[in-house]
C-alpha positions, 0 to 999 in steps of 0.5 A, a space after each residue: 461640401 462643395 461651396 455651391 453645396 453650401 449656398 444651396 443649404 444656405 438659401 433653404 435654410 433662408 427660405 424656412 427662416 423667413 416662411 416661419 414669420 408669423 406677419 409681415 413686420 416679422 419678415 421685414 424686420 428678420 430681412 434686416 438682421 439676415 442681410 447684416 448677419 450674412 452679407 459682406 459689407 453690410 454695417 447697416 440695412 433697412 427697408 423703405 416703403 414709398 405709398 402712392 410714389 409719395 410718402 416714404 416710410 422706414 419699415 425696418 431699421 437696423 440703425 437709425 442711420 437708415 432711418 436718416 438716409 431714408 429721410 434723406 431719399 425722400 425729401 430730395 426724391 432720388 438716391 438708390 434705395 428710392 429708385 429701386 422701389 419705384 423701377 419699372 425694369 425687369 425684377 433682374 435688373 431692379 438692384 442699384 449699387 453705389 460703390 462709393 458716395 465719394 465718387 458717385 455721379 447718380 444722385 448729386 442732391 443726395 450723395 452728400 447727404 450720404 457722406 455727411 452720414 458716414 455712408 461709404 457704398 450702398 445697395 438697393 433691392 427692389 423687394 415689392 410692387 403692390 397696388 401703389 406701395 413700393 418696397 425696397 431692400 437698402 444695404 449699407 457700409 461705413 466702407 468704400 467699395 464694400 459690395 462686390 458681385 457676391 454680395 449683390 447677389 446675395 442680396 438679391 436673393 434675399 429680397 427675392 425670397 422675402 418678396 415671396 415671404 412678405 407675399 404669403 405672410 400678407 395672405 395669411 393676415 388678410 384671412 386672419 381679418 377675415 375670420 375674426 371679422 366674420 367671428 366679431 359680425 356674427 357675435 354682432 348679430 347675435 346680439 341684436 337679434 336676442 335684444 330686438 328679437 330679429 331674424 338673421 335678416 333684420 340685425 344685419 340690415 341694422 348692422 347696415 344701416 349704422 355702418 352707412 349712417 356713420 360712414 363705418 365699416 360693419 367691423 368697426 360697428 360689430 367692435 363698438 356693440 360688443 365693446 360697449 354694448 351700444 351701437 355707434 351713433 345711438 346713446 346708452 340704452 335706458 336700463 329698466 
């Protein structure tokens, strides 16, 4: 087998490992073990999401070096894995790579943080952009000069097959909620209309009224009247 041939195999076998991830936190967290386990360089990885440009959150953390250097990017708002979430470039382009904190002139404020961690060359992937949340792919090395072509490559390929993992584990979830949603309203309803003998109609229309009362989504009404047998707001019924 030729080595094209084997980086073919290696990118399906990528491909079925990550689409059989059950939610989005499995895919993220199986994101971190592949680029440790595969990547040349890599000691550590991480994933860092940053909501509305403001508040960062490590997703994923193979050590709690990421989780520091996250931080870090946060508090100093700059640094590779910061920008590679938040670039607006063709997805292509949207990798950073820092081939040694020693002599990295891009982010003065962070790079010395960087070093006091024993970071010697870092990669960022932009991994997502989706309705004010932003995620990115975060490779580390102990070593300068760690990532060559290949790895960033590689790298690149990983984050573009979770993006389309993390895309379909997220469909597959929102239906999950759906279903069990309309599951825990029609038990709700059913409930209601066996107590206060009302139609489909009527119990729904209390469901409603209780969720607007309360400022509550119908969910979280249906959770509370099958949990306790009460609807939010109203006392314990008199038992006769």
């Amino acid at each position: 087998m030729t080595a094209d041939e084997t980086a073919l195999v290696a990118f399906a076998n990528l491909a079925r490992d990550l689409s059989a991830q059950t939610s989005e936190q499995d895919v993220l967290d199986r994101v971190v073990e592949l680029a440790v386990q595969f990547i040349d360089g890599c000691d550590d990885a991480g994933i860092l999401l940053l909501h509305r440009r403001r508040d960062v959150e490590t997703a994923a953390t193979s050590s709690e070096l990421v989780r520091e250097s996250d931080q870090a990017q946060a508090e100093l708002r700059e640094g590779p894995c910061f920008d590679a979430a938040l670039d607006d470039v063709p997805w292509n382009n949207r990798v950073y790579r820092s081939k040694d904190t020693a002599t990295e002139t891009r982010w003065p404020s962070y790079m010395p943080r960087a070093r006091d961690l024993g970071i010697g060359s870092m990669l960022g992937f932009q991994l997502y952009r989706d309705e004010g949340s932003f995620g990115a792919l975060d490779l580390y090395s102990h070593r300068r000069n760690a990532f060559d072509d290949r790895a960033e490559d590689l790298g690149w390929v990983l984050a573009s097959h979770a993006a389309v993992a993390l895309n379909s584990a997220r469909t597959d979830e929102q239906l999950r909620t759906a279903l069990t949603t309309r599951e825990e309203i029609g038990k709700a309803l059913g409930i209601l209309m066996e107590r206060h003998q009302l139609s489909d109609d009527a119990a729904f229309t209390v469901l409603k009224r209780i969720s607007q009362d309360n400022n509550l989504k119908l969910r979280a009404v249906a959770e509370t009247l099958l949990r306790t047998g009460e609807l939010p707001g109203e006392g314990p019924r008199e038992r006769g």
